[in-house]
C-alpha positions, 0 to 999 in steps of 0.5 A: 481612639482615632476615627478615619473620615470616609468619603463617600462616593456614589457609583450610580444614581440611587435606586428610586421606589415606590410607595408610600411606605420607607424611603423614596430611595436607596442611595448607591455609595461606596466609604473610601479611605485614603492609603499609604503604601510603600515607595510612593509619596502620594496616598491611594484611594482605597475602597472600604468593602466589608463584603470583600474577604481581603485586602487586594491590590490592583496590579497597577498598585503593587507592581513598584513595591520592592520585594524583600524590602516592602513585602514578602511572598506567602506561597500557597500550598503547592498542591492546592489549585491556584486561587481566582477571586472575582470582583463585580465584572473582574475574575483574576488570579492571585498571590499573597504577600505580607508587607514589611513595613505598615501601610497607613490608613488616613484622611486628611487630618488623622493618619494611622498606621496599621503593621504585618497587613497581609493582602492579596496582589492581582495578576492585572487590573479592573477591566474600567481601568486598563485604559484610564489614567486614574489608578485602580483603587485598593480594596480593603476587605475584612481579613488582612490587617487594615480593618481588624481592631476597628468599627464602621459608623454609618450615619447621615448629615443632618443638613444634606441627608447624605450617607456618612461614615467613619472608620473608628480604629484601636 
């Protein structure tokens, strides 16, 4: 089974408590993968989020992909109002598209691929990066390909005490 290194990467300083009783703190962290997508060379940073319901690419991400050759449109009923998903402080509208060819889940020594994922493309980009030169990450949710057939491992090191976790695939 290939297990995936996630890094950890703290999104603030960790929520101090107190009392006696637990830990003195719950730290603030997100698991990020790196990610091969069409067209590009260079893997994008891809944020693990098990309370994402799918997979969703930035605007930013996906606007190079090759329609018919990297993905495909899967329209949503005509009749149905069109879709908005919200992100922390980011509401956006979007479309679903299958990609033809697998997108690559991997750290830096194990790479696995992962065909027919299904992800929603954004109409835009997270507001802290519309005026960044950093890209936008992928969220990796639970629905879409890249996650199924695997398992989250969430431990700390023994010398630092850091959060630690791991993506153990099929």
């Amino acid at each position: 089974m290939p297990v995936i290194r996630l890094a950890t990467y703290a999104v603030g300083p960790a929520f101090p408590l107190a009392g006696p009783n637990g830990p003195p703190a719950v730290p603030r962290v997100q698991f990020r993968s790196l990610l091969r997508v069409p067209g590009t060379p260079i893997p994008k940073d891809a944020i693990i989020d098990t309370g994402a319901p799918f997979i969703c690419f930035p605007e930013q991400i996906w606007l190079p992909f090759q329609e018919g050759t990297d993905y495909e449109w899967c329209p949503f009923d005509p009749t149905a109002p069109p879709p908005l998903a919200r992100v922390t402080d980011w509401t956006f509208s979007f479309r679903i598209a299958r990609f033809l060819t697998p997108l690559v889940l991997m750290d830096y020594s194990t790479e696995v691929e992962r065909p027919d994922v299904v992800a929603a493309f954004a109409a835009g980009n997270p507001p802290a990066y519309r005026t960044r030169k950093a890209l936008p990450p992928v969220i990796v949710g639970l629905w879409g390909g890249l996650l199924e057939g695997s398992r989250i491992a969430v431990g700390r090191d023994p010398t630092s005490g850091h959060l630690t976790g791991s993506l153990e695939l099929q």
